[in-house]
Backbone as ProteinMPNN parsed JSONL, in Angstrom:
{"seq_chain_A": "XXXXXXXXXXXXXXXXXXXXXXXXXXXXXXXXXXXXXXXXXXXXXXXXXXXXXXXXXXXXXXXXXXXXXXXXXXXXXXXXXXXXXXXXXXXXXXXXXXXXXXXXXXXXXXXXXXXXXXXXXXXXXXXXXXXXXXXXXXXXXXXXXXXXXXXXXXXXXXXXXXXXXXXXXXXXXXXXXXXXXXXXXXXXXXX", "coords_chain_A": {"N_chain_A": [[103.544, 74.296, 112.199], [104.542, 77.096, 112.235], [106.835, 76.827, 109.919], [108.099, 78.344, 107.429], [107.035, 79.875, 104.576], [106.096, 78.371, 101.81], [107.953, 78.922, 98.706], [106.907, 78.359, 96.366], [103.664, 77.772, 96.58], [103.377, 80.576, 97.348], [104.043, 81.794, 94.889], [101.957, 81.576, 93.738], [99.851, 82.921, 94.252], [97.546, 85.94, 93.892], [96.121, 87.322, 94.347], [95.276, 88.824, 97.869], [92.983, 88.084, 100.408], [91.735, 89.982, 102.871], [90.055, 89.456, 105.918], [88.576, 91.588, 108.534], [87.695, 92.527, 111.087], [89.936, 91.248, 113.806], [91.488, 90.533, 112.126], [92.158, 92.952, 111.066], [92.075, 94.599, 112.598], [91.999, 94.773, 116.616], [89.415, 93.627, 117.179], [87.935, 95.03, 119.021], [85.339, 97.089, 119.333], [84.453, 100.456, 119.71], [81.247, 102.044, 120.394], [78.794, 104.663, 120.136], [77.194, 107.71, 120.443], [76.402, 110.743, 119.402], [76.337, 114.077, 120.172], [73.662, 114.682, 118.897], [72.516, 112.746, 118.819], [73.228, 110.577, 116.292], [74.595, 107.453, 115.75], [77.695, 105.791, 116.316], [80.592, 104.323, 115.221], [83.906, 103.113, 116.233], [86.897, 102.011, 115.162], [89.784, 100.348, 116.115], [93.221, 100.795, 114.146], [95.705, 99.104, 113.063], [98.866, 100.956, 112.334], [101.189, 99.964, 110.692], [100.343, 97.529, 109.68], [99.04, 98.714, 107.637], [101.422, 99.554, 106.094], [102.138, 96.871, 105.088], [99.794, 96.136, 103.184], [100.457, 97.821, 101.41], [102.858, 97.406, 100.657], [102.18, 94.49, 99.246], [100.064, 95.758, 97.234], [102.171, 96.934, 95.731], [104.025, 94.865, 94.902], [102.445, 94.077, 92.735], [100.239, 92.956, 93.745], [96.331, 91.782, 94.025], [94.851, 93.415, 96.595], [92.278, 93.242, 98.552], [89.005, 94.18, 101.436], [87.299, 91.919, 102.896], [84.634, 91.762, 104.945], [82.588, 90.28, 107.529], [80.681, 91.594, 108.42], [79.044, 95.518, 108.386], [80.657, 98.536, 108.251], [80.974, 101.898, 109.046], [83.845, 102.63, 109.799], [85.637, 100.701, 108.704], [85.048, 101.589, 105.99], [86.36, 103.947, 105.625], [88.898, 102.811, 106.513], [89.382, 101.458, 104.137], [88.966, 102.674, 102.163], [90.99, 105.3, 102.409], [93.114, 103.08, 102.441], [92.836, 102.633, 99.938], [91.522, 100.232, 98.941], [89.184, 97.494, 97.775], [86.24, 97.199, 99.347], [84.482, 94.624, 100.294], [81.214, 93.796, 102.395], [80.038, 91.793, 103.858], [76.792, 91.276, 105.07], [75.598, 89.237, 107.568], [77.587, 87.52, 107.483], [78.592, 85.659, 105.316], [80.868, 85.096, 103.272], [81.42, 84.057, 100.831], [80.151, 84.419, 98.637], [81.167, 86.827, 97.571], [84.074, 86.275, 97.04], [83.806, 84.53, 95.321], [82.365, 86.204, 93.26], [85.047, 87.926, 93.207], [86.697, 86.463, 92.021], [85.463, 85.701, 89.52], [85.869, 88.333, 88.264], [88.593, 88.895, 88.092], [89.371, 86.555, 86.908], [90.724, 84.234, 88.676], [91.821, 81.376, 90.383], [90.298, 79.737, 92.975], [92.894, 78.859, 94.461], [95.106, 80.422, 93.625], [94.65, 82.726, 95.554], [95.485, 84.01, 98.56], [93.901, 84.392, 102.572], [93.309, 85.888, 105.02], [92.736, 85.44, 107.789], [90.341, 84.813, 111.412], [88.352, 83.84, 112.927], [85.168, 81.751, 113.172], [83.321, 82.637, 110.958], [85.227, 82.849, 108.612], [85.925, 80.324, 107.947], [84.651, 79.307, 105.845], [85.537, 79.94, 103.669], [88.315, 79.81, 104.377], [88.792, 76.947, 104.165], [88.844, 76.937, 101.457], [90.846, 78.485, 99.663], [93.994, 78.612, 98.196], [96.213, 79.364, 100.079], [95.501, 79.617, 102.818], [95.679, 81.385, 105.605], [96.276, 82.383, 109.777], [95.755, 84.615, 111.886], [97.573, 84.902, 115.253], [95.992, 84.745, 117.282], [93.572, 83.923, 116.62], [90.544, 81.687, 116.65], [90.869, 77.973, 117.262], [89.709, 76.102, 115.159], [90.111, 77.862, 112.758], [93.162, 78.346, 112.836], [93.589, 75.314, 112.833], [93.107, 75.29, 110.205], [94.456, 76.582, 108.68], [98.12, 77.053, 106.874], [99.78, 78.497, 107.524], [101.071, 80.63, 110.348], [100.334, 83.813, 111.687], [102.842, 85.418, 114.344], [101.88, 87.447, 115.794], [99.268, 89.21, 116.796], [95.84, 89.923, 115.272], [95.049, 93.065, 114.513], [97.65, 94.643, 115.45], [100.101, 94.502, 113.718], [99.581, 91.827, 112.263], [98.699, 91.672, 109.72], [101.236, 93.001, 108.654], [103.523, 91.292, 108.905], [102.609, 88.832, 107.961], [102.495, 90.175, 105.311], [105.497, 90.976, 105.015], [106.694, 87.734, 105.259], [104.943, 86.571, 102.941], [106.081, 87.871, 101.012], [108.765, 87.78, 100.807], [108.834, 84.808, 100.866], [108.603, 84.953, 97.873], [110.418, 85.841, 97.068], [111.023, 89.095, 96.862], [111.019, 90.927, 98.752], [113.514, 92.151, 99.704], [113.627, 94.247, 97.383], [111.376, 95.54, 97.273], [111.406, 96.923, 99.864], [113.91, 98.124, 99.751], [113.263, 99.822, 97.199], [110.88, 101.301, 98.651], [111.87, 102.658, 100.394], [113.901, 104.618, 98.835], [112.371, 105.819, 97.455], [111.45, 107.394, 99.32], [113.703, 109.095, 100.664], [113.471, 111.452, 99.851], [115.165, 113.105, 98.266], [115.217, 115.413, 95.937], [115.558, 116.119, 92.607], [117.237, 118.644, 91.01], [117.041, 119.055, 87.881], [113.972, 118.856, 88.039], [111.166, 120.424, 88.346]], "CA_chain_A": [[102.882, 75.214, 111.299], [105.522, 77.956, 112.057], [107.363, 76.896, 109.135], [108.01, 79.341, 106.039], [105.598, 79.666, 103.479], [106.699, 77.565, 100.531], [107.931, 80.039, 97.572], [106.196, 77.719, 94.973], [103.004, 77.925, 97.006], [103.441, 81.89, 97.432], [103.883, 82.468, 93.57], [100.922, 81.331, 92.656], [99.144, 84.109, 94.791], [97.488, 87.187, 92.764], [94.989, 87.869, 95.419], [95.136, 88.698, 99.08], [92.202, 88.688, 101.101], [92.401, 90.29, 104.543], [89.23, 90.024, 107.265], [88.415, 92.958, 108.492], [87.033, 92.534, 112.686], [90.192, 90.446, 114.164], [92.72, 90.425, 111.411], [93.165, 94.809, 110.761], [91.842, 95.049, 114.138], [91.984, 94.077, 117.297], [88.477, 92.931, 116.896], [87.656, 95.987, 119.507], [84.545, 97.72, 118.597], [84.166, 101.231, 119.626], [80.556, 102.196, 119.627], [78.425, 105.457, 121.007], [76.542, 108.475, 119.798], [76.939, 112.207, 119.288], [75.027, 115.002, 120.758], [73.249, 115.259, 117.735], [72.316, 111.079, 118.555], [73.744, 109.793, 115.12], [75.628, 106.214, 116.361], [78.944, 106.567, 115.803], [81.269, 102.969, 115.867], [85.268, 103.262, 115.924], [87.936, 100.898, 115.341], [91.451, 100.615, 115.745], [93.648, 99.74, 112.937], [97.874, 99.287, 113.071], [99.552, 101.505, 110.841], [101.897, 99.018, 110.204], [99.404, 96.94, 108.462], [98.627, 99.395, 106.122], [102.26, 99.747, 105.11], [101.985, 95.678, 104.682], [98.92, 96.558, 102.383], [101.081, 98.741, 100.48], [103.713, 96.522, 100.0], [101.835, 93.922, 98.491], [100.104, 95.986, 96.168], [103.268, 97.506, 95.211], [104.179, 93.4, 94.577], [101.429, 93.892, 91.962], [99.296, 91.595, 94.276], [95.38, 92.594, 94.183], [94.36, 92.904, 97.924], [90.798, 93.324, 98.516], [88.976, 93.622, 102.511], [86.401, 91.086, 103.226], [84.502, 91.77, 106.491], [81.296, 89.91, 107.956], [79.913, 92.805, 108.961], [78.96, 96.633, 107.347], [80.966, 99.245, 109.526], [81.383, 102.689, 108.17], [85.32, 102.07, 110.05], [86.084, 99.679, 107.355], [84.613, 101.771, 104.763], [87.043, 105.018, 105.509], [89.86, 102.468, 106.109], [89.39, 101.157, 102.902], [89.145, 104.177, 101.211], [92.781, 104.997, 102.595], [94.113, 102.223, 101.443], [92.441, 102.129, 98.514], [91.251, 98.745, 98.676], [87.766, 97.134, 97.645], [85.67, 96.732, 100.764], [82.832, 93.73, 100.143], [81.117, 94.106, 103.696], [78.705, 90.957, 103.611], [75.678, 90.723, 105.573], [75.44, 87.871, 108.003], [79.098, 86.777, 107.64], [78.276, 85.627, 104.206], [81.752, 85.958, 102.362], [82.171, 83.528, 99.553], [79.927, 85.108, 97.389], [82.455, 87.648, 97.387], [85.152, 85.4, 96.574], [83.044, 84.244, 93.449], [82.462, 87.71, 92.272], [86.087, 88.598, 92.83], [87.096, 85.022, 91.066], [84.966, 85.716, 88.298], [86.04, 89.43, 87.892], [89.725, 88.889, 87.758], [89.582, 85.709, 86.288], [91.398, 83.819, 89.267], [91.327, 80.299, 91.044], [90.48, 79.582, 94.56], [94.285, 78.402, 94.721], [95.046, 82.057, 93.452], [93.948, 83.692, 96.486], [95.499, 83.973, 100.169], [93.152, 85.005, 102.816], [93.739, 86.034, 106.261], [91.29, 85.256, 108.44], [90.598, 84.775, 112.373], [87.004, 83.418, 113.349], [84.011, 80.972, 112.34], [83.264, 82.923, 110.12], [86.415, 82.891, 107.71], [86.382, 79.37, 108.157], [84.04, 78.219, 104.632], [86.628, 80.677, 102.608], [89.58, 79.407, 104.553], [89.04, 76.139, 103.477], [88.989, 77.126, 99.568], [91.662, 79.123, 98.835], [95.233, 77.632, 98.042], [96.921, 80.039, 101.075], [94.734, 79.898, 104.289], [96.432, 82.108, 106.628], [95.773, 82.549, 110.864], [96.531, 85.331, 112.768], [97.719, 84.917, 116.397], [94.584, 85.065, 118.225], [92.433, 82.915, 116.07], [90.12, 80.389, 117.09], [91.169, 76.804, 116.794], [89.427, 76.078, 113.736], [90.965, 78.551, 111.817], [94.592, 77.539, 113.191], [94.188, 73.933, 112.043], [92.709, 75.189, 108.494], [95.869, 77.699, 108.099], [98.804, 76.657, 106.372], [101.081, 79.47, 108.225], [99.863, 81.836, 111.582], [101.276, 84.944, 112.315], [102.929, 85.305, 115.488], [101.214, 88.979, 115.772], [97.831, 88.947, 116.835], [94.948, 90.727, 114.419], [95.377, 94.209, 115.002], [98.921, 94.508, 116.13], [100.691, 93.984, 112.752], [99.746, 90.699, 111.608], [99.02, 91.681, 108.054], [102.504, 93.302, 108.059], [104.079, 89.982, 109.474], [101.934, 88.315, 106.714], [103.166, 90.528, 103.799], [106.984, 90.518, 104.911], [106.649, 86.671, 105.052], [104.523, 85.96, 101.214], [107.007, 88.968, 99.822], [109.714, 87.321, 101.508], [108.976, 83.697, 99.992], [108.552, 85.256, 96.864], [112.039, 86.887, 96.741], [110.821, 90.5, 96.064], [111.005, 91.717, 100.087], [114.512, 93.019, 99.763], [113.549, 94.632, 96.655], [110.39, 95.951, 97.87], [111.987, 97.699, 100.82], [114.857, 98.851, 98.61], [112.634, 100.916, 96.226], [110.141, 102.165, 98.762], [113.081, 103.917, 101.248], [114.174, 104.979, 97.67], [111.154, 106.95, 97.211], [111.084, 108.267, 100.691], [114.811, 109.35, 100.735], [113.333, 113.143, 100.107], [116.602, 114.154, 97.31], [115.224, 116.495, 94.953], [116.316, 116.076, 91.499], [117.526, 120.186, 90.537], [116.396, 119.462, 87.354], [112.625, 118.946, 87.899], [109.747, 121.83, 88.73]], "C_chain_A": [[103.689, 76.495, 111.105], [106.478, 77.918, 110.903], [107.384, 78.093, 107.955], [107.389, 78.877, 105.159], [106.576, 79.204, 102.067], [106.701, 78.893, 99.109], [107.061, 79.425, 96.587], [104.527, 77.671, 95.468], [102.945, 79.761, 96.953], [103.568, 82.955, 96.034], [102.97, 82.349, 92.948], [99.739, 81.994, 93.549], [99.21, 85.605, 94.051], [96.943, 87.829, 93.732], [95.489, 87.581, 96.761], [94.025, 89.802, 99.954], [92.275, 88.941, 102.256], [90.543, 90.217, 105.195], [89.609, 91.112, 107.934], [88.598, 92.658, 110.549], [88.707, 91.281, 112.829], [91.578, 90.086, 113.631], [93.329, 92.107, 111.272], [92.589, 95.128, 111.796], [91.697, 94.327, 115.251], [90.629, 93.51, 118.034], [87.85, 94.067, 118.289], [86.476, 97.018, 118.3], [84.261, 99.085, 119.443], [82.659, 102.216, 119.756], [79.382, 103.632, 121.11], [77.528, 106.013, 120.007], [76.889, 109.65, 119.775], [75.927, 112.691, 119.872], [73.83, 115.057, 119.991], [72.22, 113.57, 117.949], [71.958, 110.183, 117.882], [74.658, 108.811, 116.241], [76.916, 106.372, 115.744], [80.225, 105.156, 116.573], [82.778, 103.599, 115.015], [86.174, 102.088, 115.854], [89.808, 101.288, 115.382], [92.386, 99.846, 114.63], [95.515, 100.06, 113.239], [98.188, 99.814, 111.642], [100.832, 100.613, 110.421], [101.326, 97.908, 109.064], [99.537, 97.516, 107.52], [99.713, 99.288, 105.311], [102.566, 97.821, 104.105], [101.388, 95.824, 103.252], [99.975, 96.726, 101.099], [102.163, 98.372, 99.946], [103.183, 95.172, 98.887], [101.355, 94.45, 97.508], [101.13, 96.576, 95.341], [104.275, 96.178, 94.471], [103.297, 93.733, 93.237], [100.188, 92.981, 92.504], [97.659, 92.624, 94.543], [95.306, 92.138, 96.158], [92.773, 93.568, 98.091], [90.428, 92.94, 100.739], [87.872, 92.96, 102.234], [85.861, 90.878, 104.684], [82.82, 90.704, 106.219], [80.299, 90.755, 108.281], [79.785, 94.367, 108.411], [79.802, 97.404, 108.537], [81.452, 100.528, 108.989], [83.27, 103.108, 108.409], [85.908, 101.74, 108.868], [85.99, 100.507, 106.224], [85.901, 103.178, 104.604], [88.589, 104.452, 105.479], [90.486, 102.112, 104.771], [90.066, 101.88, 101.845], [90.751, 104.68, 100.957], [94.016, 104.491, 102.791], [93.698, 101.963, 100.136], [92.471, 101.152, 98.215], [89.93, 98.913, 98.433], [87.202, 96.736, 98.882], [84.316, 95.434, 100.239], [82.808, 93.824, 102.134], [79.955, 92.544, 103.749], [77.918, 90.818, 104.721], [75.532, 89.883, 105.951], [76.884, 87.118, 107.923], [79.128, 86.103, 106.369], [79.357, 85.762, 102.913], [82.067, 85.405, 101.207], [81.269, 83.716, 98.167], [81.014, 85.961, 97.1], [83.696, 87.344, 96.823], [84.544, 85.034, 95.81], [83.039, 84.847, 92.806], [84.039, 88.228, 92.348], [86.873, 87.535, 92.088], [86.793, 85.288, 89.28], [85.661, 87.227, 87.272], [87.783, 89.517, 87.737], [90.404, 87.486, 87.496], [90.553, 84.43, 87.279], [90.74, 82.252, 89.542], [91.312, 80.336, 92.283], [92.27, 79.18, 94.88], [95.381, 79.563, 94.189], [95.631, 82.667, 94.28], [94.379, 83.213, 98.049], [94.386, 84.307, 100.647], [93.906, 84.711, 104.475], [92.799, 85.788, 107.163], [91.458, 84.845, 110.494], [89.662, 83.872, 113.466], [86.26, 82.279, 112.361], [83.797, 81.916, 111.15], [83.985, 83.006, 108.82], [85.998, 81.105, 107.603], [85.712, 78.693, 106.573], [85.369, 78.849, 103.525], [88.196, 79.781, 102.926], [89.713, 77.912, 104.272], [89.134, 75.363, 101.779], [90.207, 77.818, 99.327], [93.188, 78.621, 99.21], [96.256, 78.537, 99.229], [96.25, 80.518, 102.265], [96.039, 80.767, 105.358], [95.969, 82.468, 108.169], [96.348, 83.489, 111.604], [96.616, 84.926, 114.174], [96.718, 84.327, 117.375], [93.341, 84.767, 117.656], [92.206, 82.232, 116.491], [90.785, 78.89, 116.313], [91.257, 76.294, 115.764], [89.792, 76.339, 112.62], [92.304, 78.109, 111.615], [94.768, 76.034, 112.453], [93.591, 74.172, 110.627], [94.155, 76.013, 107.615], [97.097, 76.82, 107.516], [100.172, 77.357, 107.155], [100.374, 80.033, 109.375], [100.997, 82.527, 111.711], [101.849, 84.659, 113.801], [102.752, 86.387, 115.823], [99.888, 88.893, 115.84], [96.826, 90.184, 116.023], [94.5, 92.499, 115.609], [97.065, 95.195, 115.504], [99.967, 94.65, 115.141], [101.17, 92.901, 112.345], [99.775, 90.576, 110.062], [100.295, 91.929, 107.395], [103.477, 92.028, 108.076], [103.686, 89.104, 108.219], [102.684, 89.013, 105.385], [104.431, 90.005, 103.65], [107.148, 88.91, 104.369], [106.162, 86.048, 103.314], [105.843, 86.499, 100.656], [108.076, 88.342, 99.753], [110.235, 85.796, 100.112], [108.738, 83.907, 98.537], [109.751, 85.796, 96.085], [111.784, 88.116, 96.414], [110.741, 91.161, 97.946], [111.918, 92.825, 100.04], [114.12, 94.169, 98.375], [112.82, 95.964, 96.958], [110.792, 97.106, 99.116], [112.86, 98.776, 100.651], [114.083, 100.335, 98.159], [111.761, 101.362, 97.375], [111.107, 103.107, 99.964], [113.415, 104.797, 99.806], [113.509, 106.067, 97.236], [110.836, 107.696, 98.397], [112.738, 108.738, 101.473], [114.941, 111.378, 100.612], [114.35, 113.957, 98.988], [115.543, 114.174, 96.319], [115.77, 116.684, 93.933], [116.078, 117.744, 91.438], [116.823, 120.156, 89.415], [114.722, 119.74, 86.897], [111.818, 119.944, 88.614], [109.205, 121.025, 89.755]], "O_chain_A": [[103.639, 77.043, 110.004], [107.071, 78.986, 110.752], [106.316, 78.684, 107.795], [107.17, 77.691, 104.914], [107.553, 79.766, 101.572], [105.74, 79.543, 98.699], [106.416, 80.233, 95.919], [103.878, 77.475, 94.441], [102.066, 80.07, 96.149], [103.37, 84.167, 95.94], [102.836, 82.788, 91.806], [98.636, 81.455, 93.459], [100.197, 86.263, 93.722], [97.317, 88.976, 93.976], [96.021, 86.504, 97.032], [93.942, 91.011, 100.169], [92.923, 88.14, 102.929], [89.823, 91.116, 104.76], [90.754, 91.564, 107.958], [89.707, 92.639, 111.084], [88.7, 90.405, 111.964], [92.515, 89.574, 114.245], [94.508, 92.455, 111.34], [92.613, 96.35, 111.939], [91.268, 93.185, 115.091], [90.641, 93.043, 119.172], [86.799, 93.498, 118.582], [86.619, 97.438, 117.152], [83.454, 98.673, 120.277], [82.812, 103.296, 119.185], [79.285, 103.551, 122.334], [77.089, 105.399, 119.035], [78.02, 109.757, 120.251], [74.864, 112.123, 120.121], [72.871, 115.565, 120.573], [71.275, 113.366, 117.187], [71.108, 109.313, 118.077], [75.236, 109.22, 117.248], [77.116, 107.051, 114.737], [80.597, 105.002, 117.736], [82.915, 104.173, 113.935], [86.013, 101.194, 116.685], [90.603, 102.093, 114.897], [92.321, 98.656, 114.319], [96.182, 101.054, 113.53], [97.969, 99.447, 110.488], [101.368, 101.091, 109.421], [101.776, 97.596, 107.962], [100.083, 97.061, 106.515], [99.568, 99.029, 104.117], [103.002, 97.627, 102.97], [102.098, 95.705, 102.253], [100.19, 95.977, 100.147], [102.55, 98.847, 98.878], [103.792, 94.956, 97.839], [101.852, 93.999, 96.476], [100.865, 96.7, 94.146], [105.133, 96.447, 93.631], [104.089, 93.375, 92.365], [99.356, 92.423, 91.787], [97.642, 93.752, 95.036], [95.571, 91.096, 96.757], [92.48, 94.574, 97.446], [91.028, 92.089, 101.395], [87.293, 93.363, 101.225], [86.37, 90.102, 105.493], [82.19, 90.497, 105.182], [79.109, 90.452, 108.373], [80.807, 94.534, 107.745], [79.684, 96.987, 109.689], [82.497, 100.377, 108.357], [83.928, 103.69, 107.546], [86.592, 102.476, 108.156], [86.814, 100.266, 105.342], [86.335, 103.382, 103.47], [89.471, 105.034, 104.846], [91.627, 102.335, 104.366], [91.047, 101.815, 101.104], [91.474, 104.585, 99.965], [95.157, 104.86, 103.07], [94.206, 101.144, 99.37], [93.236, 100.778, 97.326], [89.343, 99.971, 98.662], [87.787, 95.838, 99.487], [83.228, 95.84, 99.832], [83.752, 93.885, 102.921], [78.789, 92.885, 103.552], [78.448, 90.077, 105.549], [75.225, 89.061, 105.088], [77.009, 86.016, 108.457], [80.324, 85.822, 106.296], [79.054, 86.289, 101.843], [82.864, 85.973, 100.462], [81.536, 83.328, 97.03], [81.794, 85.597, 96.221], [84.318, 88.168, 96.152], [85.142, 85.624, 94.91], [83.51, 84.633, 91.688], [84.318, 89.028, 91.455], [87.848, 87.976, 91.479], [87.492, 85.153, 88.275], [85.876, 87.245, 86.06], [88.131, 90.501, 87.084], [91.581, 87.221, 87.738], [91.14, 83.627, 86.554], [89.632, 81.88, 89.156], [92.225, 80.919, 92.868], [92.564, 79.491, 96.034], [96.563, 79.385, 94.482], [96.758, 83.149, 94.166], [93.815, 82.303, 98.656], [93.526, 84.606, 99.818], [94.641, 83.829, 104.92], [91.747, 86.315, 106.802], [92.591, 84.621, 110.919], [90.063, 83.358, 114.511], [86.583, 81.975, 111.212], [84.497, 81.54, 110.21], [83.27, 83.258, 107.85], [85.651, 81.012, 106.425], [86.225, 77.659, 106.147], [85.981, 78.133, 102.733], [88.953, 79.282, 102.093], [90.883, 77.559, 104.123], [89.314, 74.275, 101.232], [90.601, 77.384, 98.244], [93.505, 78.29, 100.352], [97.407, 78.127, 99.077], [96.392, 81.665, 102.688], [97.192, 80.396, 105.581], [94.91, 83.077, 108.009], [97.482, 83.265, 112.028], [95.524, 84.47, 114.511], [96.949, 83.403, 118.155], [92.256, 85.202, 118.04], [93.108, 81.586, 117.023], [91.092, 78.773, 115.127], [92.313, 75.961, 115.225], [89.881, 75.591, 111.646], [92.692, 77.599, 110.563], [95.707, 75.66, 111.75], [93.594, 73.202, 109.869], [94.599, 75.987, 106.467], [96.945, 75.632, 107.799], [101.278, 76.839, 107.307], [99.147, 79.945, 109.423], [102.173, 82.176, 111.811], [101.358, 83.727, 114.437], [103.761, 86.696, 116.457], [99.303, 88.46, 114.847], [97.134, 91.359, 116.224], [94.009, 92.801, 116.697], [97.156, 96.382, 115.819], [101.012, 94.991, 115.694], [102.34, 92.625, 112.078], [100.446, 89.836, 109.342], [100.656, 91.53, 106.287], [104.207, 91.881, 107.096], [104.605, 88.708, 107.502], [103.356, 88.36, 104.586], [104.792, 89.14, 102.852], [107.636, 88.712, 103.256], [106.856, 85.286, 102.641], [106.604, 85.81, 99.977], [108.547, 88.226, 98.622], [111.075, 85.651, 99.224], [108.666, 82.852, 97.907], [109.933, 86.071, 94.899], [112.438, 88.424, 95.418], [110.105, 92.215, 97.96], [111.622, 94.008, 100.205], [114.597, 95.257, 98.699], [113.307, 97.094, 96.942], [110.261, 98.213, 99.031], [112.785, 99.917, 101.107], [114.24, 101.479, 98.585], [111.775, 102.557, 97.08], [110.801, 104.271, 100.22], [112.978, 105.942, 99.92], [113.995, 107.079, 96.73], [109.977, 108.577, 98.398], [112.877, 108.702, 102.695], [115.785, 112.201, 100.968], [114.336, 115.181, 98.859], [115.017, 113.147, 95.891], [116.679, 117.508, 94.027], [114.977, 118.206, 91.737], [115.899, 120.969, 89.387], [114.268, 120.415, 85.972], [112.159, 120.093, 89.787], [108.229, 121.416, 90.395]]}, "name": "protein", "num_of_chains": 1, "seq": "XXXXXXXXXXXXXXXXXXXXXXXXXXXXXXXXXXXXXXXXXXXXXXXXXXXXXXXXXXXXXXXXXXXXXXXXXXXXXXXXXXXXXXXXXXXXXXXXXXXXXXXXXXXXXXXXXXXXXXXXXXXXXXXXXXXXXXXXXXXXXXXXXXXXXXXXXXXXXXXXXXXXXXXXXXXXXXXXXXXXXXXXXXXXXXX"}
């Protein structure tokens, strides 16, 4: 399953969905109260991921999170990545994948998804790029097509991007232009 992700398989990806609990974290939940005793749940997320994130949409690729669960975590990560959060209720995610099918006109064969648990598992057997991070249950592993060797949390999504971007031929590119933009020279003639 370690093999490289087939470029002709990897071009016909518009969408990448990421799980939230397991895949941008190390499935570590965080959870207490304040003096004040509002509940108050934390997560950890790899900044490496994010720059993953940021490479794919910079691919033009939509990425969207998809959690099982509501977590206001997710909702601030989101935010600063400026992704769509669907949070579903009950683990519940392929409505979500219908409404984001329908809304950008895609096919299940479209759409990667990253996933780690039972729960991923009705999605991960629809969409034309099942993906497993590290430290996924079984299930998941034999539904995947590729697995990170980075366990969820850790920078598997980044491991994941490099790899699609990669089989896509746009990595070197991708890397290229964003040092490019973070090189700091100051054109003289602009305000």
């Amino acid at each position: 399953m370690r093999d490289r992700i087939a470029p002709d398989r990897a071009e016909r990806v518009k969408m990448v969905a990421l799980d939230v609990d397991g895949v941008l974290t190390d499935n570590g939940v965080y959870i207490g109260t304040t003096e004040g005793g509002e509940k108050v749940e934390l997560k950890r997320f790899d900044i490496q991921d994010g720059l993953g994130v940021h490479m794919l949409k910079r691919a033009g690729l939509i990425v969207v999170l998809i959690s099982g669960r509501f977590s206001e975590a997710t909702e601030v990560r989101a935010s600063e990545l400026e992704l769509e959060a669907f949070q579903a209720p009950g683990g519940a995610k392929i409505p979500a994948f219908e409404e984001l099918i329908e809304r950008y006109e895609l096919t299940w064969e479209e759409i990667a998804f990253l996933g780690d648990d039972l729960a991923d598992l009705p999605a991960m057997k629809r969409v034309g790029l099942p993906i497993a991070v590290a430290n996924a249950v079984a299930e998941i592993r034999a539904e995947a097509i590729w697995q990170t060797t980075r366990p969820g949390g850790s920078g598997a999504v980044r491991e994941f991007a490099e790899e699609l971007l990669t089989a896509r031929g746009e990595w070197a590119r991708l890397v290229a232009e964003y040092c490019r933009d973070r090189e700091g020279i100051r054109d003289d003639t602009e305000e």
